[in-house]
C-alpha positions as CSV (number, residue, x, y, z in Angstrom):
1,X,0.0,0.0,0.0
2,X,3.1,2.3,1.1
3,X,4.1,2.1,-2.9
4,X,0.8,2.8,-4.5
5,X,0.2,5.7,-1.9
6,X,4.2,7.3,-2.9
7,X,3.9,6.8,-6.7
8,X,-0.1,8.5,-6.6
9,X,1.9,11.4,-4.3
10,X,-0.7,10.8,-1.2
11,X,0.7,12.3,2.0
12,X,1.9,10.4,4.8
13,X,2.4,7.1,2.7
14,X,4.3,4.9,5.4
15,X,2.2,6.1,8.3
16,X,-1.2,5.2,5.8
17,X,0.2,2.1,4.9
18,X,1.3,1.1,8.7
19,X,-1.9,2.0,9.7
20,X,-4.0,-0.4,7.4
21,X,-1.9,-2.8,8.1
22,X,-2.6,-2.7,11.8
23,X,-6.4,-2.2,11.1
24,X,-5.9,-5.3,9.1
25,X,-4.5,-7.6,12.1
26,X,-6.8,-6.0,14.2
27,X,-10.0,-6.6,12.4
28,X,-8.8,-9.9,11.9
29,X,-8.2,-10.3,15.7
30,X,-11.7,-8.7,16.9
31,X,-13.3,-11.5,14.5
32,X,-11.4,-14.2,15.5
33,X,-9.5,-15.4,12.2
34,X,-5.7,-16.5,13.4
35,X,-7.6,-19.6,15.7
36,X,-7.3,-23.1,15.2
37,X,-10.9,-23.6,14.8
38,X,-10.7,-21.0,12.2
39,X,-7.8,-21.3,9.9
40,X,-9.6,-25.1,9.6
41,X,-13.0,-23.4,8.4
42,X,-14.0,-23.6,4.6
43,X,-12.7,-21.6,1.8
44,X,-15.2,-19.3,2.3
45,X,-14.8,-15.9,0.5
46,X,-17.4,-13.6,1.5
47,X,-15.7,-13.4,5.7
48,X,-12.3,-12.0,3.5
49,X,-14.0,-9.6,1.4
50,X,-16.4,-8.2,5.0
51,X,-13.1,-8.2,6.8
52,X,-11.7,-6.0,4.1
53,X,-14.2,-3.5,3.8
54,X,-14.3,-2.8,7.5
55,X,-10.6,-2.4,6.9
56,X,-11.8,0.1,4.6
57,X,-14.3,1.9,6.9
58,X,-11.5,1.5,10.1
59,X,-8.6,3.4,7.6
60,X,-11.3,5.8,6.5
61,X,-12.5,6.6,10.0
62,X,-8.7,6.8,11.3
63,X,-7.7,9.2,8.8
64,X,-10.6,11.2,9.7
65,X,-9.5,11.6,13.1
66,X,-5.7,11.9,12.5
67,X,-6.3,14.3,9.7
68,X,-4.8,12.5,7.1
69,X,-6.1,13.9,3.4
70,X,-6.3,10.3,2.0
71,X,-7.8,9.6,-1.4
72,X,-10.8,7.0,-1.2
73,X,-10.5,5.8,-4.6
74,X,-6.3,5.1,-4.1
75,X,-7.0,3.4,-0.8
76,X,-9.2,1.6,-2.4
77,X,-7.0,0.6,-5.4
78,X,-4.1,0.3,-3.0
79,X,-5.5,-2.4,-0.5
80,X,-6.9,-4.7,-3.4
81,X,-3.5,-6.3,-3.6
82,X,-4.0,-7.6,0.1
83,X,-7.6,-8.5,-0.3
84,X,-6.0,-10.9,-3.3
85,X,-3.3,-12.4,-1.5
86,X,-6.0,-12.9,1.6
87,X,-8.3,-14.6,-0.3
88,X,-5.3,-16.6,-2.3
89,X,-4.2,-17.3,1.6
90,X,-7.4,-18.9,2.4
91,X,-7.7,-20.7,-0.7
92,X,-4.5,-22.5,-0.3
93,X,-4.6,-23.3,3.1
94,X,-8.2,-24.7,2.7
95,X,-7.0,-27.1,0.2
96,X,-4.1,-28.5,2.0
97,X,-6.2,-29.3,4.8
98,X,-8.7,-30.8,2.7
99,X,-5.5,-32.8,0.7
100,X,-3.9,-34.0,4.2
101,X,-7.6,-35.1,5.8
102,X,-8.1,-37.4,3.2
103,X,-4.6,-38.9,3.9
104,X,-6.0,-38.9,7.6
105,X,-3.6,-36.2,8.9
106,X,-4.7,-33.3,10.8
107,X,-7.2,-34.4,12.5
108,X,-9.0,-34.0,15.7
109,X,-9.5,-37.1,17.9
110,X,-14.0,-37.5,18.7
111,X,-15.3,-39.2,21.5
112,X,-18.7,-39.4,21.0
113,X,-21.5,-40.0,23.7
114,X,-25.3,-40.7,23.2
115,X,-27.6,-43.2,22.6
116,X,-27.0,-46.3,20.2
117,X,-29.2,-45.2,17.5
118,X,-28.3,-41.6,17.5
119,X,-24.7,-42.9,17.5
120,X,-25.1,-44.9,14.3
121,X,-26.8,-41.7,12.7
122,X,-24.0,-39.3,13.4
123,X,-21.4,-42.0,12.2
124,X,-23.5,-42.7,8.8
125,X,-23.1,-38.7,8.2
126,X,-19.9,-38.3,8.7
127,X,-18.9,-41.2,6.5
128,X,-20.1,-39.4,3.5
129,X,-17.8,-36.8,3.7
130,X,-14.0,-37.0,4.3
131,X,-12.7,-33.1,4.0
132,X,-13.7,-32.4,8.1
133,X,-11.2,-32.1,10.9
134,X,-13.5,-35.1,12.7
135,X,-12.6,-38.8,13.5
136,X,-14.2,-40.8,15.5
137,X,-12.1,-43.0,18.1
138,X,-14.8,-44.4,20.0
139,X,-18.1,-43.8,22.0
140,X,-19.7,-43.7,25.5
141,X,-23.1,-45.2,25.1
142,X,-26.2,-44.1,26.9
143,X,-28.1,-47.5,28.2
144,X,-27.0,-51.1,27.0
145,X,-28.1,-51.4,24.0
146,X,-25.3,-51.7,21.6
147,X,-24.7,-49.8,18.2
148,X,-24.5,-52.0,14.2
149,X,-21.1,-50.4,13.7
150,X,-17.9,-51.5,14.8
151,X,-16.7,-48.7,17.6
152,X,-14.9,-49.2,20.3
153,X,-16.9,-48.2,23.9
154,X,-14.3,-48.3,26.5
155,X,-17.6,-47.1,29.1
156,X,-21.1,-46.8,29.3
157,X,-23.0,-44.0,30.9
158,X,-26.2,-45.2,32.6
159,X,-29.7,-44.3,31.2
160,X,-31.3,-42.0,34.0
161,X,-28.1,-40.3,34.8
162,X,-26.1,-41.0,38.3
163,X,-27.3,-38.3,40.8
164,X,-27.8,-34.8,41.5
165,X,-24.2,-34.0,41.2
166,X,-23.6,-35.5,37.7
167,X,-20.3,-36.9,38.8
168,X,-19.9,-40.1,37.5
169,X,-21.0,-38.8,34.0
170,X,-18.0,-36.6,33.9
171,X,-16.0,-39.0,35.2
172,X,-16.8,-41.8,33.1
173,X,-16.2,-39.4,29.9
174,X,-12.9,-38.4,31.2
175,X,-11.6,-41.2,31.2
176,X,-12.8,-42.6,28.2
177,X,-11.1,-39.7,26.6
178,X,-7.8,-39.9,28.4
179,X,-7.9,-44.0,27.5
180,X,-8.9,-42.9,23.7
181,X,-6.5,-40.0,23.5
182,X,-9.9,-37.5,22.7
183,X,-9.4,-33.9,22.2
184,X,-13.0,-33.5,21.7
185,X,-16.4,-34.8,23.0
186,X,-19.6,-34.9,20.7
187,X,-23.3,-35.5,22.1
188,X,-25.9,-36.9,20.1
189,X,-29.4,-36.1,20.7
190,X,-31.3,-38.3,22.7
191,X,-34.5,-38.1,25.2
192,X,-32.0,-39.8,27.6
193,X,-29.3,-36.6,27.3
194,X,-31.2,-34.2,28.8
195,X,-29.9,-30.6,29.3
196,X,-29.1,-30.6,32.8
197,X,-27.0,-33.3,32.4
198,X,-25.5,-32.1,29.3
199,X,-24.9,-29.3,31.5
200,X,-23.5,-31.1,34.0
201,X,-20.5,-32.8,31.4
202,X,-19.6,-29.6,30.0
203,X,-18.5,-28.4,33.9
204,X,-16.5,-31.8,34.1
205,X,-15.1,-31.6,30.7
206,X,-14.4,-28.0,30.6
207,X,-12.6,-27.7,34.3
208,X,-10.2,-30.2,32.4
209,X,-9.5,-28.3,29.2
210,X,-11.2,-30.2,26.9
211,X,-13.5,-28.9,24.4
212,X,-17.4,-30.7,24.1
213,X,-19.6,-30.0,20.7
214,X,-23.3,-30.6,20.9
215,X,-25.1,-32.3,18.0
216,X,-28.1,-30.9,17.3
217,X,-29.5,-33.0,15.4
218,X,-29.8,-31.1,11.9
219,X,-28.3,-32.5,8.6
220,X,-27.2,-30.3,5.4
221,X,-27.9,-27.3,7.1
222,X,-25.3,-24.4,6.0
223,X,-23.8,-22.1,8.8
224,X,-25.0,-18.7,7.1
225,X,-29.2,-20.3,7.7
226,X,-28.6,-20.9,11.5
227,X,-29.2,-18.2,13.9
228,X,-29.2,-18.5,17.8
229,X,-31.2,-16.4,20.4
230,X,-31.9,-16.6,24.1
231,X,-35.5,-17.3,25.3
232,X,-36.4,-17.6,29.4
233,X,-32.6,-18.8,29.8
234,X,-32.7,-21.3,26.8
235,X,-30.8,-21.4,23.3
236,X,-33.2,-21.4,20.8
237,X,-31.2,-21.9,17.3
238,X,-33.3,-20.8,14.3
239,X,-32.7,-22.1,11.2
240,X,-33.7,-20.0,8.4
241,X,-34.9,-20.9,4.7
242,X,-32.9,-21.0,1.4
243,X,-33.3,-17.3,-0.1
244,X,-36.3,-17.7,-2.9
245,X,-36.7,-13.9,-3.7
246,X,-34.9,-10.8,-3.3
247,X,-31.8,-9.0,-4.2
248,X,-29.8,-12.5,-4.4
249,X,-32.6,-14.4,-6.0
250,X,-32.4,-11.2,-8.8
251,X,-28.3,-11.1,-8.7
252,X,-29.0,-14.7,-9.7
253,X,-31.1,-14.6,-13.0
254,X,-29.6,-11.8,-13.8
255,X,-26.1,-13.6,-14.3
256,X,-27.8,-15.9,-15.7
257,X,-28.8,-14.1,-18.6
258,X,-26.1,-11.9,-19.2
259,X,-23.3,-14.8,-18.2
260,X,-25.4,-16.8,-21.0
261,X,-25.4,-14.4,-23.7
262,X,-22.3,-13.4,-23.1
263,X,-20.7,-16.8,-23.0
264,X,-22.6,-18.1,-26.4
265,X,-21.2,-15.2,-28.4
266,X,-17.3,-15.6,-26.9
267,X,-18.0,-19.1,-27.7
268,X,-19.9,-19.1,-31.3
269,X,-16.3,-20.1,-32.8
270,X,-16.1,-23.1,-30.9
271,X,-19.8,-24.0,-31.7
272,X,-19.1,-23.8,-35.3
273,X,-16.0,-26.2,-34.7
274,X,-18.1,-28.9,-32.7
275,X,-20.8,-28.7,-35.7
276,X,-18.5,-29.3,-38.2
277,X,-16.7,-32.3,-36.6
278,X,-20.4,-33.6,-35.9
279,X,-21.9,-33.4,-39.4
280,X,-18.5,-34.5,-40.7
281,X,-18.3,-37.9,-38.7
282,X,-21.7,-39.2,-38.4
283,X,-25.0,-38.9,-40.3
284,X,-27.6,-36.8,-38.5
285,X,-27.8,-33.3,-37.1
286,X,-26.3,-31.8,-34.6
287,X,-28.4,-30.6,-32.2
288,X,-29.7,-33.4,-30.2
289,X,-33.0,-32.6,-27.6
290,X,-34.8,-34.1,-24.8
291,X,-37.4,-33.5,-23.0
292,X,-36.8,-32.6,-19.4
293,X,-38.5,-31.6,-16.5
294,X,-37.8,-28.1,-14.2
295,X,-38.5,-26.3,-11.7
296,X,-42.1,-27.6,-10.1
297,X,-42.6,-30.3,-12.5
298,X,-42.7,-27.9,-16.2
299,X,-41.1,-30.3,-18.6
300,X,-39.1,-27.6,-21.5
301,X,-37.0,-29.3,-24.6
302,X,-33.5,-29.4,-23.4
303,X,-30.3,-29.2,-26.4
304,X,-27.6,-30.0,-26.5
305,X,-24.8,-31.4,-29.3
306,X,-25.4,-34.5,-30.5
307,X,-22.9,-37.3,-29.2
308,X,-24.8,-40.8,-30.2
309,X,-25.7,-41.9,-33.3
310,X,-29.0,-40.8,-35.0
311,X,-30.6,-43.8,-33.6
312,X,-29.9,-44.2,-30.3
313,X,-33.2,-43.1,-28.3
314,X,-34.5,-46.5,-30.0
315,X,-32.0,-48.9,-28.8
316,X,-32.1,-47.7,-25.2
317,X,-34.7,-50.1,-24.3
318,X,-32.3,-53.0,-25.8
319,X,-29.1,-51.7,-23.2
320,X,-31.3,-51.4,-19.8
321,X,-29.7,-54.6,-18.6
322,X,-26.5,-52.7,-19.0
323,X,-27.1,-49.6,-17.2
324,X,-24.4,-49.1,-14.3
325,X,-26.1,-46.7,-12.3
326,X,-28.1,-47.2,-9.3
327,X,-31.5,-44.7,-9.0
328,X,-33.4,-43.6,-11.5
329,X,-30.8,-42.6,-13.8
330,X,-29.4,-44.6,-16.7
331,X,-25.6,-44.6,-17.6
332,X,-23.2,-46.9,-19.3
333,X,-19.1,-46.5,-19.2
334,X,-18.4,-47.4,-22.7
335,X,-22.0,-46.8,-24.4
336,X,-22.0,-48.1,-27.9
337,X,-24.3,-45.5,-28.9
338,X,-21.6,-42.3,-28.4
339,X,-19.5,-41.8,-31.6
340,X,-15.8,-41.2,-31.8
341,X,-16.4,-37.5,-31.7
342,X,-19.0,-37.9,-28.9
343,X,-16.8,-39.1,-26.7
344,X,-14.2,-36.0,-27.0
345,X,-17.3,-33.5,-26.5
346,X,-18.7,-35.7,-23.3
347,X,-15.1,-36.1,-22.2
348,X,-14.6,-32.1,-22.0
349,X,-18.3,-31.3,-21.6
350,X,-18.5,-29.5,-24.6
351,X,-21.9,-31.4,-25.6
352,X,-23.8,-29.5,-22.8
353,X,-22.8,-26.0,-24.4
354,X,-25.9,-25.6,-26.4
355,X,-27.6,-25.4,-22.7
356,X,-27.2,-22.1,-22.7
357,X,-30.1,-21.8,-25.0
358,X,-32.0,-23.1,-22.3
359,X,-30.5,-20.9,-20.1
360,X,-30.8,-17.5,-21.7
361,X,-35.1,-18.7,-21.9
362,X,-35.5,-18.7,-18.3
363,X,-35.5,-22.8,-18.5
364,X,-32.6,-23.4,-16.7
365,X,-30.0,-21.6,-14.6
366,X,-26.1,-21.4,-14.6
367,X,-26.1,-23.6,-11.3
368,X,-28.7,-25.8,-10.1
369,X,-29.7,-29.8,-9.9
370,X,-29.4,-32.5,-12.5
371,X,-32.2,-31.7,-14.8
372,X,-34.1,-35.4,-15.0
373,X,-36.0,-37.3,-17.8
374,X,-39.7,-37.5,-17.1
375,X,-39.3,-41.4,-16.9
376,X,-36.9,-41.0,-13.7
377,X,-39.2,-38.0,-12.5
378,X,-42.1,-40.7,-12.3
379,X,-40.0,-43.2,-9.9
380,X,-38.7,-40.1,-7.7
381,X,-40.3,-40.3,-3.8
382,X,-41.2,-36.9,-1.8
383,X,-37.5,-36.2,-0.8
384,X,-36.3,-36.3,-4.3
385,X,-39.2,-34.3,-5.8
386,X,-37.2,-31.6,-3.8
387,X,-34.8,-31.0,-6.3
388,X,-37.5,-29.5,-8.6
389,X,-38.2,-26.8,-6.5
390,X,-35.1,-24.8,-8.0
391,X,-34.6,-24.3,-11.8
392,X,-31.9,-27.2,-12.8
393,X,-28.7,-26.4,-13.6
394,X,-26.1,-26.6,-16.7
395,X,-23.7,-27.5,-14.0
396,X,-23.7,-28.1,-10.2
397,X,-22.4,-29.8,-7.1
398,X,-23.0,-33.3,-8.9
399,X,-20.4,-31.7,-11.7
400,X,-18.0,-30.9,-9.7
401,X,-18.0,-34.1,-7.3
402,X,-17.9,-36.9,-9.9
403,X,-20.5,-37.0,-11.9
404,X,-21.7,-39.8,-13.5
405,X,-19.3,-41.8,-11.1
406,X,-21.6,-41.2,-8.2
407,X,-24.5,-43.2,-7.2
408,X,-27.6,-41.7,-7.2
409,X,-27.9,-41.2,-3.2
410,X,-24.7,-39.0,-3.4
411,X,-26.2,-37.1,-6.0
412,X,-29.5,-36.6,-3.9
413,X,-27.9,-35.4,-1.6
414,X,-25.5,-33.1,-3.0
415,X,-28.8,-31.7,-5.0
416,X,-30.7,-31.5,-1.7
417,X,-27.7,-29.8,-0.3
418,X,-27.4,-27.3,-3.1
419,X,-31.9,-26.6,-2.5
420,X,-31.7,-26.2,1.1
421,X,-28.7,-24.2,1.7
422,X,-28.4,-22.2,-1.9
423,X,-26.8,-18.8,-2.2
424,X,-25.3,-16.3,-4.5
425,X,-21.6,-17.3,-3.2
426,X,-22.2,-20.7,-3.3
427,X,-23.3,-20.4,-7.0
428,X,-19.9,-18.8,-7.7
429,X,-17.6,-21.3,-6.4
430,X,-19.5,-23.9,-8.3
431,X,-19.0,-21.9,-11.6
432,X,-15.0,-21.6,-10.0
433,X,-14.8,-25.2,-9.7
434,X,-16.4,-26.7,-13.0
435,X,-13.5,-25.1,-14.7
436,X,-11.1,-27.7,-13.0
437,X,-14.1,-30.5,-13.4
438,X,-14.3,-30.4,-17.0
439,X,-10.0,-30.3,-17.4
440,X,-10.2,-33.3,-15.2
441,X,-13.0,-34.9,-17.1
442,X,-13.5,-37.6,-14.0
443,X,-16.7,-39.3,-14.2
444,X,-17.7,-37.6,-17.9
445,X,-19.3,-40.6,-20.1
């Protein structure tokens, strides 16, 4: 900042450029961002860029006070650098954590306590994902039952609690963690957990330095939807809805559209070039449509470039014994159907380009679900009709996590995910990270 602030002739450049640099650290203090728990968070960008523009209104307000005739515009310009490298900082640091969890590094040691059933639930979940700080070393049940997984329980903790004093809870847990080498105690839910004695463990755990997490119970629900409030001395967390109107819900179809019509004329060379190589190799046009179905069950005629031969829609019902997907959806490896040229334009997603089409009429969106064949839409239960409340997607989590190479409950959920816990943010990092998807090409067939 010092350099920008000499070369544009601003006065005071060191003192300007020590002072945002404190405001800096000191912003980033007040909102806790050099802890543990922290630094381990997600990639997030949006806590950078709020950090950075109460940097901004701290430097403005300081300079204000110390009578410092700053321009707005080169502060501005000048701090953009560091908002860069923070971002890049979180970035980077996100993804090694991420690369070294998956080798089972960095980790932090779970104990968890609750009933059997609730125990088996919070163990399912957390298979599913493997880029948390969280591994479970063993459990204290509640009661005698016993769990279906395989985790060691050094201790049991009885069903109706031990006493007024909660003593025994605390220090049956404690030693379960000592013996297991736990940094950190979960509890499940569970009608035999009740909050006294909840209460009761965190004085035990906590006058021993360790840390205790409670579960609440709540799957797939993003951070930025929960909300906590105090009511007659209880916590009362409130978990808000996925935006469905409003200034994102507008930011949204707005780049939409332009980010459609934009991208089809930067890309109108390319289409040409895929057209060619189509009509050149195989007989039959190039545009190939479906029929699909969006957002609240309105089916719209979907394009895209054609990849199979001109006949393929009629030997489908001679392959359904080969199908390798699970679910309603229908997927072969090697399909005998794709041509030579089809399999380049599926390998590097080029086939889905015409989608913008769709996109640019208000059929489908940027980001969003899977958009489904009518035939898989009739075999979908309640819970997977929820993907239709949002307009469906030209790409999406499922893109960027695998695609075709996931079964269909993984891409339920990452769908479900993506309704319930939407934003505009969110939306960007997905169009970030289909970039590396496509180069990668994994599970494109």
């Amino acid at each position: 900042m010092g350099a920008v602030c000499t070369a544009t002739r601003q006065p005071q450049p060191l003192l300007v450029a020590a002072l945002a640099g404190a405001a800096w650290l000191a912003v980033g203090a007040a909102k806790n961002r050099y802890s543990k728990d922290e630094l381990g968070g997600s990639g997030a960008v949006l806590p950078i860029l709020r950090d950075w523009l109460t940097v901004l209104g701290v430097l403005a307000v300081t300079c204000v006070v110390a009578r410092i005739d700053v321009s707005t515009e080169i502060c501005v310009l000048a701090l953009m650098p560091g908002l860069a490298l923070a971002v890049l900082r979180r970035k980077l640091v996100h993804r090694y954590l991420q690369g070294v969890r998956r080798r089972a590094e960095a980790l932090r040691r779970v104990l968890l306590i609750g009933e059997p059933d609730a125990v088996d639930l919070v163990l399912e979940e957390m298979a599913h994902r493997t880029d948390h700080e969280y591994v479970v070393v063993g459990g204290c049940l509640v009661g005698e039952e016993d769990t279906d997984s395989a985790l060691p329980v050094p201790a049991r903790l009885t069903s109706d609690g031990d006493g007024p004093d909660g003593a025994q809870d605390g220090e049956t847990v404690l030693r379960c963690a000592a013996e297991l080498d736990a940094d950190l105690v979960f509890v499940a839910p569970g009608r035999r957990m009740s909050a006294a004695r909840v209460r009761r463990l965190a004085w035990a755990l906590h006058d021993e330095g360790r840390d205790l997490a409670i579960l609440p119970g709540l799957i797939d629900v993003s951070r930025h939807r929960v909300r906590l409030a105090k009511a007659a001395g209880l916590t009362v967390m409130h978990i808000d809805p996925a935006a469905r109107r409003g200034l994102p819900v507008l930011l949204k179809q707005t780049t939409d559209r332009l980010g459609a019509l934009l991208l089809l004329v930067l890309l109108a060379p390319l289409f040409a070039l895929v057209a060619a190589a189509i009509r050149l190799t195989s007989a039959g046009p190039v545009f190939y449509w479906q029929i699909r179905v969006g957002r609240d069950l309105r089916p719209f005629r979907m394009w895209k470039f054609r990849t199979m031969v001109a006949t393929a829609d009629r030997m489908r019902a001679a392959l359904e014994s080969a199908n390798e997907h699970d679910g309603a959806m229908f997927k072969i490896r090697r399909d005998p159907r794709v041509t030579r040229v089809g399999r380049v334009l599926r390998r590097l997603s080029l086939d889905e380009l015409p989608q913008l089409f769709n996109v640019l009429a208000g059929h489908m969106s940027l980001v969003g679900p899977r958009p489904p064949l009518p035939e898989e839409v009739e075999r979908y239960d309640g819970t997977e009709l929820r993907r239709l409340s949002v307009k469906p997607g030209l790409t999406g989590l499922w893109q960027v996590s695998g695609r075709s190479d996931l079964s269909w409950d993984e891409t339920v959920r990452l769908d479900l995910s993506y309704v319930d816990n939407w934003s505009y943010g969110r939306d960007i990092g997905v169009l970030a990270r289909t970039v590396r998807a496509v180069l990668d090409g994994r599970g494109a067939y």
